[in-house]
N, C-alpha and C positions, 0 to 999 in steps of 0.2 A: 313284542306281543301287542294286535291291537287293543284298544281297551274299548271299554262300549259304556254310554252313560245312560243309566236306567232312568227313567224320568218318574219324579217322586214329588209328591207335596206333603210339607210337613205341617202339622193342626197350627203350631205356632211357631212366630219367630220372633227372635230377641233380639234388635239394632237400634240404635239410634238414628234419624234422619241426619243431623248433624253430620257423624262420624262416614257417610257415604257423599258429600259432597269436598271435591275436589279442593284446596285454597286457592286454584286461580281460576275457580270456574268462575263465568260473568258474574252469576244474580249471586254467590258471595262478594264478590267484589264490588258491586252496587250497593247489598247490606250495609258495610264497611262504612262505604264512603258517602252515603245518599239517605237522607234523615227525609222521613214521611209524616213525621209528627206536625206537620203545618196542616195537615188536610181535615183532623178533626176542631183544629180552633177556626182554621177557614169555615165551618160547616157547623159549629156549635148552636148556634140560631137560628138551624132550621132543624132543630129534631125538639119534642118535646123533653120537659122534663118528667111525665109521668108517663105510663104506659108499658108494654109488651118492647125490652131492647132490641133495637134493630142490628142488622148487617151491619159489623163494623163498615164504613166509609173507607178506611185504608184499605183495608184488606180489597174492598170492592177495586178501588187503585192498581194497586199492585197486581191484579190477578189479568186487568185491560192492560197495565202496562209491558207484562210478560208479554199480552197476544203481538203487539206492536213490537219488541226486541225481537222475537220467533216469527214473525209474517204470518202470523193467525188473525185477520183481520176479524171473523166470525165469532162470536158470542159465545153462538151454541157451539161450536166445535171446540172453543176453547174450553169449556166446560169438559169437556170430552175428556179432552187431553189431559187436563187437569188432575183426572183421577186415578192417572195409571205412571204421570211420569213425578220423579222423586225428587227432582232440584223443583221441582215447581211448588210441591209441595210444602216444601221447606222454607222458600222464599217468603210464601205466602204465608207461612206460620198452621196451615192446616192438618191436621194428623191425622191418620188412616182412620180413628173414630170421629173423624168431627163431619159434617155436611158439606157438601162444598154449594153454594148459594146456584139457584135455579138462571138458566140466562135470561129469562124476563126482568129480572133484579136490576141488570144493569141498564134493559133501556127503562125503569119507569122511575130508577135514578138520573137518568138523563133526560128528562124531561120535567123535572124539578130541582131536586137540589144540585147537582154538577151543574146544570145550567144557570141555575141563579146565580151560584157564587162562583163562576167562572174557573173553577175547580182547575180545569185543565190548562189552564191559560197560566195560572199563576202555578203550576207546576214546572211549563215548560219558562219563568221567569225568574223560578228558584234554580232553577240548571243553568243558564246564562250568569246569573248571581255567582254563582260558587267559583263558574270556571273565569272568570274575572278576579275573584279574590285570591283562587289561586293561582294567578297567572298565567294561565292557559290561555287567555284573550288577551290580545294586543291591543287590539281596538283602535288603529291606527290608519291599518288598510284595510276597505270592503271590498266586499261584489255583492254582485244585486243581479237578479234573473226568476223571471217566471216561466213554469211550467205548466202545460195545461193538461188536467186530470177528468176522465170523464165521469161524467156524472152515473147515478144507479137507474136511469132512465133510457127509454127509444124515443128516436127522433119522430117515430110514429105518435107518441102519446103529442103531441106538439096540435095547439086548433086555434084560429084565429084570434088575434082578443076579442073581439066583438064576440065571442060566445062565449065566454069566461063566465060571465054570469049567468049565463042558461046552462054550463055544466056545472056550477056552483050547486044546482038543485038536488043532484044526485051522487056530487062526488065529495068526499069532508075533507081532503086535501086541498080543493079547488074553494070550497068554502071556509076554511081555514086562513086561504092564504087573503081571499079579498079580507075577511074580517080585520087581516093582521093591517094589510093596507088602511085599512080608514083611522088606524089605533096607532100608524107609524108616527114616529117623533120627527120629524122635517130635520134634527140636527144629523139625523141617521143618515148611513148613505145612501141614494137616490136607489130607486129598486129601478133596473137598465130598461128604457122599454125595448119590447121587441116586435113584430108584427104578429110572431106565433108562440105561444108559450107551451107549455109541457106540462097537462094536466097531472102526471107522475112527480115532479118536481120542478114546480114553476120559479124561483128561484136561478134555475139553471141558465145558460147561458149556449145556443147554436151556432159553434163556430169553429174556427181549426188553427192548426199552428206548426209549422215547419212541413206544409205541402199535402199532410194527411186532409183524409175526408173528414169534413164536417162532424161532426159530434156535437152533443149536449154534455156539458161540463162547463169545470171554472179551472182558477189560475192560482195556483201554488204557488207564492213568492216567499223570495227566502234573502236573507240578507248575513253572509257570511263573514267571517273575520279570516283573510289569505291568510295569517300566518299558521293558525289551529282548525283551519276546517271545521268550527264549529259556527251551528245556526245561531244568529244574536235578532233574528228577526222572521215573522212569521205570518204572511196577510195572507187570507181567502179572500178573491174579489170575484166578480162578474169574468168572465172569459173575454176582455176586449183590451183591444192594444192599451186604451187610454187609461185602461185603468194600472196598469204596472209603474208608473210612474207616481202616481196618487199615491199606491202602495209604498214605493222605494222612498217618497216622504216623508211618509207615515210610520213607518221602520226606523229609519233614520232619526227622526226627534227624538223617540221613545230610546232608543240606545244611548243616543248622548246625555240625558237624562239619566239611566242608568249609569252611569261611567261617571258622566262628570264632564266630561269635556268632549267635541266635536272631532269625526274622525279626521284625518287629514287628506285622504285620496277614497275616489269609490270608482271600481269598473264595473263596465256594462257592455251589453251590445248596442248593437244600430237600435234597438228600439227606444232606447231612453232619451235618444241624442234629441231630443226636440229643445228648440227655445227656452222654454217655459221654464225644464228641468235644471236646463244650463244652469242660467238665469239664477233660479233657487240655489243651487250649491253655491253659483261664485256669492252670493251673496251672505253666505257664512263661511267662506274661504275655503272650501271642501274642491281639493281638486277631482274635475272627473276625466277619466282617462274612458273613452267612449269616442263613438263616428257620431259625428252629427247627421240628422235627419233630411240630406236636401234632396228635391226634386229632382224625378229623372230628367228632367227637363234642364235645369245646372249641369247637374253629371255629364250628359250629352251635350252639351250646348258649346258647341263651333267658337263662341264670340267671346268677350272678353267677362269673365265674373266679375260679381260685387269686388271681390279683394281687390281689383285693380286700380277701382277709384277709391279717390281719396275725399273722404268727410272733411268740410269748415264749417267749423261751430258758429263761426260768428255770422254766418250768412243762413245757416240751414242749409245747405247744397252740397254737392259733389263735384269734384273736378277729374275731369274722365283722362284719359293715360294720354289725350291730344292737347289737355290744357284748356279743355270747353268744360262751364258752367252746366251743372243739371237741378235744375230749381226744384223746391219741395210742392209737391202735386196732390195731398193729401195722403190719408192712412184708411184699409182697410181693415176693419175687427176682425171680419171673419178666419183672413190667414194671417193679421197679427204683421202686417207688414205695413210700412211707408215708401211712399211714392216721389220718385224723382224724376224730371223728365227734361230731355234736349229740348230745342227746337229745329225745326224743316232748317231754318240757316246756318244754324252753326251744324248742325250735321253732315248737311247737304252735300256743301264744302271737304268734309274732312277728307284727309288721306287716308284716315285707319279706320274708315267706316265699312269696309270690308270684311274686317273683323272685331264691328263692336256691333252691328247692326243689318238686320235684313229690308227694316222698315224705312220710313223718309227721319228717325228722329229714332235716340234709344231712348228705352224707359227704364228704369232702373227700380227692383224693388228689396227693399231692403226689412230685413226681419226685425221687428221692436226687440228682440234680445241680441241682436248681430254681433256686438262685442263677447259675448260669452258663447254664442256660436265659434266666432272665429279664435278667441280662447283655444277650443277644444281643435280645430281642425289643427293650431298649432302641434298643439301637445300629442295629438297623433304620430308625428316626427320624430316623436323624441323615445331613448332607449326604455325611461321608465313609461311608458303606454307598453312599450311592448312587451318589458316584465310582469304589467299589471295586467295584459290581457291573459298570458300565461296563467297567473296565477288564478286568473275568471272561471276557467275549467273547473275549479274544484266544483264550483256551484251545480255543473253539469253532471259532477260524478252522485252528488248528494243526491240530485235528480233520480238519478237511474240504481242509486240506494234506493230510494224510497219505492222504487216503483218494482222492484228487481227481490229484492231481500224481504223489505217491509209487505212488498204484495198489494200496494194502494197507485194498481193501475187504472181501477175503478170504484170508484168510492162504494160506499155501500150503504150509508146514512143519506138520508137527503134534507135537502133547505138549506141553504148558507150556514146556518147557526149551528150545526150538528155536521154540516162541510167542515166549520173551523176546527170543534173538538179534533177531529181526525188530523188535521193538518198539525196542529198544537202538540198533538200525546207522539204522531210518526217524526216529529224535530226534535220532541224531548228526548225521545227514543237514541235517535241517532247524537242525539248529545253524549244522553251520558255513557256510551259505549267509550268514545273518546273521552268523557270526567276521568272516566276509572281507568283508563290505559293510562291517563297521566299521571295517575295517584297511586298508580302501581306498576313501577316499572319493572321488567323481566331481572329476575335475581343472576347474578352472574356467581356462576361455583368459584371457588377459590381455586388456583392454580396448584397443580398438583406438583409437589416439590421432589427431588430426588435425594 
């Protein structure tokens, strides 16, 4: 017989919120394992002690932190949601008589207290913390890879600089941002210049990454541990190659710091492989398993490379693969290279100048980090680059987590400084999904005996 269900509401109902959540749903298992109680000593000295109680701080937490686990990037809509679904409720500790706080709460908390005391920053370095102490992080082997996110801006709001301060008159964004300029602390990092800035978010960055068109936004850098997939590092920069490398420095100290000791391998792609970078790691013993940066011009090049000659210290020169002298000819700053050069005679002459040279003489230029270049072009040969590039991918998948799941294909905040919150709370996010699988592993039933 079919049955038919009458649709009824009844005046009251008697439940618990408790007894309707799941024990393996997520935000119990976060509960569990993920203590909040840091965010009001964090935040103690900036609320008065007399007055009208505010918003609890956590609670304000938890409720941004839910948006970023669910891809609710929006404020308002999280409020929304807030009122109707029951784990969220629960998580947040709010009861069907309590208020749930208006969305303006949280931007004009961000714009004072979570800002000042970097609230979100030290959340996402209390979750690296834990997953270290409980060994979920190795910290042995990295990756490193920026992603470029666009910004809440059009490439139309963009106007020369030389007008910057004639829209200054009219716009509090544009006026805002020079004031901050004259007030910047020089140890800060350089604000990029550009020729056209972005009256909507001048901060921003016109540029592109993997073939797409041009956009305004920045670069998401992330610095991973291969063995746990979890983020140990987390920089908003300007959107330009030069600066991912800055970042993956900047990553890197702050980790080994945390840990206590220096990782031992870091992948990356072709972008990091400059000199500079080399250089940096070999110099605290950090292998990097990466392509080095050379000119298409090497790549393509018919004649014989650097590798073939051999360096004498005791002279300053080179001896070319014929057994001829190439005297030191000075150093250029700008591409960071030294100069070696033949002469018309010993060239001239040669047998193998066929393929060492097109000119009457070769010139030889050699990179001021060339040892740590060539370092790496070795290590490219060998089995572990090619485990470790493997293992580089994950940084790509977290990528396409965050943009895919999390929803932060376009930011929505703007300015660097409200760039970062976003970047900070969407890592912490993606952390502790992985904390809590590790601190809860799937229960296995007992076998059923005969």
């Amino acid at each position: 017989m079919m049955g038919q269900h009458d649709r009824s509401e009844a005046l009251f109902y008697y439940f618990r919120l408790e007894d309707q959540i799941p024990e393996n749903h997520l935000l119990r298992l976060i509960e569990k394992h993920i203590r909040f109680e840091f965010v009001r000593e964090r935040l103690k000295d900036s609320y008065s002690d007399t007055g009208r109680p505010s918003i609890d701080p956590e609670l304000l937490l938890r409720i941004l932190l839910i948006g970023y686990l669910y891809g609710i990037t929006s404020e308002r809509r999280l409020v929304e949601e807030l009122r109707m679904h029951l784990a969220w409720r629960w998580f947040t500790g709010l009861g069907f008589d309590q208020e749930i706080p208006h969305h303006s709460t949280f931007s004009k908390n961000r714009h004072g207290r979570f800002q000042e005391s970097k609230l979100f920053e030290e959340l996402f370095e209390q979750i690296v913390r834990q997953c270290v102490e409980v060994g979920l992080v190795q910290g042995q082997h990295l990756s490193v890879d920026g992603s470029f996110v666009e910004a809440n801006a059009a490439k139309a709001s963009r106007i020369p600089r030389e007008q910057f301060a004639e829209a200054a008159q009219v716009n509090q964004t544009v006026r805002q941002y020079l004031t901050e300029l004259e007030q910047q602390n020089p140890v800060q990092e350089p604000v990029h210049q550009q020729d056209q800035i972005s009256t909507t978010d001048p901060d921003s960055t016109y540029a592109t990454k993997g073939g797409t068109p041009a956009r305004l936004g920045y670069y998401d850098n992330y610095l991973v541990d291969n063995h746990s997939c979890v983020i140990v590092g987390v920089q908003a920069t300007a959107a330009r190659m030069s600066q991912e490398t800055v970042a993956a420095q900047d990553m890197l100290t702050r980790f080994a710091q945390w840990q206590g000791r220096k990782p031992e391998s870091v992948a990356a792609d072709t972008t990091y492989g400059n000199g500079e970078f080399l250089q940096w790691l070999a110099d605290r013993n950090i292998t990097p398993y990466m392509r080095t940066r050379d000119s298409i011009h090497r790549k393509n090049s018919p004649f014989y490379g650097p590798e073939r000659f051999t360096y004498q210290p005791e002279s300053n020169s080179y001896r070319c693969p014929a057994g001829q002298q190439l005297n030191y000819g000075g150093r250029n700053l700008r591409n960071r290279t030294y100069a070696y050069i033949g002469t018309r005679k010993r060239c001239g002459a040669c047998a193998l100048k066929a393929q060492c040279t097109s000119g009457a003489f070769r010139f030889l230029a050699i990179h001021m980090d060339e040892p740590a270049r060539q370092r790496a072009r070795e290590l490219a040969n060998t089995p572990e680059f090619a485990k470790a590039q493997r293992e580089r991918k994950k940084v790509e998948a977290l990528f396409a987590e965050l943009k895919n799941q999390i929803g932060l294909r376009r930011l929505r905040l703007r300015r660097l400084r409200f760039v970062r919150e976003q970047f900070f709370l969407a890592a912490a996010a993606q952390n502790i999904r992985r904390l809590v699988r590790f601190l809860s592993p799937p229960t296995v039933p007992p076998a059923l005996t005969t």
